[in-house]
C-alpha positions, 0 to 999 in steps of 0.5 A: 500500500506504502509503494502503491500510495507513493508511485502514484502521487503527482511529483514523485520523487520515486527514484530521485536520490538527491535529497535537494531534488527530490524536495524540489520534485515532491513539494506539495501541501498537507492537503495535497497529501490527504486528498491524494492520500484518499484516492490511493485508497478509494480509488485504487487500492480499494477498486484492485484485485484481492488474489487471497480471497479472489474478488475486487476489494469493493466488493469484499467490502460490500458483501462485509457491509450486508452480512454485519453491517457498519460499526457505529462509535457509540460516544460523543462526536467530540471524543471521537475527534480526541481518540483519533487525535490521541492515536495520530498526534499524541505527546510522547508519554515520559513528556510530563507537562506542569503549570508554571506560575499558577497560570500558563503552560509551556509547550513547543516554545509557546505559552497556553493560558485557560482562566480558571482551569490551570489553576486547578492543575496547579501541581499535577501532571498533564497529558497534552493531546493535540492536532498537528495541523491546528496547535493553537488548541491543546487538549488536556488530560489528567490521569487520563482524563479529558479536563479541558482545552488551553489556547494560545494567545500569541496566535491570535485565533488563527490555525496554525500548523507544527510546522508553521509554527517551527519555521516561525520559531526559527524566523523569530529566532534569527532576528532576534539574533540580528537585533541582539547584533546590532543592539551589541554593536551601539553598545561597544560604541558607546563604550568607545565614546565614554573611553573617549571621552574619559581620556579627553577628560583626564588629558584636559585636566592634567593640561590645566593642572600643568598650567596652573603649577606653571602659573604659581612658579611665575614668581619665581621665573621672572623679577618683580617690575615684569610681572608688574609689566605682565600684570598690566598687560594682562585683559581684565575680565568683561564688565557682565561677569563682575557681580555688584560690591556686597553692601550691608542693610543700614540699621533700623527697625523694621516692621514685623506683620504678625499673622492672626492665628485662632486659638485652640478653645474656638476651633474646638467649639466650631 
């Protein structure tokens, strides 16, 4: 059924042995792959000959169906979907999944929140059951049984498959990287910049601490009448930054206004 279902499907890599290639050749959707896979049931494998019981497979199926009829799944349509889903696309077992903050489960990268359930299985460990197609669901079992379902917040309702969701994952992941890049390039910049500038700080005051030393040994480089000379020389400072001579208030009595304040008694009595 495995070579009857793969020669036949539109593409095939059948025979291709580089891997490149046969990606290229054999690339089609999910859905391309379950439609097709339900022709290569019912239309071939079903309609071919059975040489054990020699007859037509459909015809098998039928004569089946008359003599003992289609067994009908007696429960709800709803744990149909999960029993399935359990057989197919089950969590490995030794896997145990636990709630982190009273709040929210981690699972495939991603966080999943259900107000008031997860905080009853605060401690406990889950099995998770989900469709591979469909992650922003995930059901939830204790001890094997079904409790209830916990969404993901950060796919906004929409579907998205495991392996959408991987190729997100490693998108995300990249550009995380550039950015962390680049964040780590500006901050080696300014590191440079306060080097820098540190250096400049400490050349500047070493520059006016020389030349202060330099001005105090003034005195004793030149005679008295030259630095007279210099003294006189020298520009004086601009008017604008001279402050006003201080000068004391005269002396006098001053009046002293004295608030009205209510005394305690008529507050009390207010």
């Amino acid at each position: 059924m495995t070579q009857r279902f793969e020669r036949r499907l539109p593409n095939t890599s059948h025979g291709i042995h580089d891997f490149q290639t046969s990606a290229s050749a054999g690339a089609m959707t999910l859905e391309e792959l379950e439609r097709y896979f339900f022709r290569a049931i019912v239309d071939d494998y079903q309609q071919s000959w059975d040489g054990l019981r020699r007859q037509i497979r459909t015809v098998l199926w039928e004569e089946a169906v008359r003599q003992t009829g289609v067994p009908q799944y007696l429960g709800a349509p709803d744990d149909l979907k999960l029993l399935l889903m359990k057989a197919a696309n089950r969590k490995v077992r030794s896997h145990n999944y636990q709630v982190h903050d009273g709040s929210r489960l981690s699972f495939q990268g991603q966080w999943y929140v259900c107000p008031g359930l997860l905080n009853r299985l605060q401690g406990k460990d889950l099995e998770l059951y989900y469709d591979r197609r469909d992650i922003s669901v995930i059901y939830l079992f204790v001890e094997g049984t079904y409790v209830g379902e916990a969404y993901c917040p950060a796919f906004m309702g929409q579907r998205i498959s495991e392996w959408e969701a991987a190729a997100q994952r490693r998108a995300d992941r990249e550009k995380a990287r550039t950015a962390a890049t680049a964040s780590q390039e500006v901050r080696v910049r300014l590191q440079e910049e306060i080097e820098e500038a540190k250096k400049q700080r400490r050349r500047i005051t070493k520059e006016r601490e020389k030349a202060r030393q330099f001005d105090r040994q003034r005195e004793e480089i030149h005679p008295p009448h030259v630095l007279s000379a210099l003294a006189a020389m020298q520009e004086s400072p601009p008017e604008a930054l001279r402050l006003p001579e201080a000068t004391p208030d005269p002396d006098g009595e001053y009046p002293v206004h004295v608030l009205p304040i209510r005394p305690h008694e008529k507050e009390t009595n207010l």
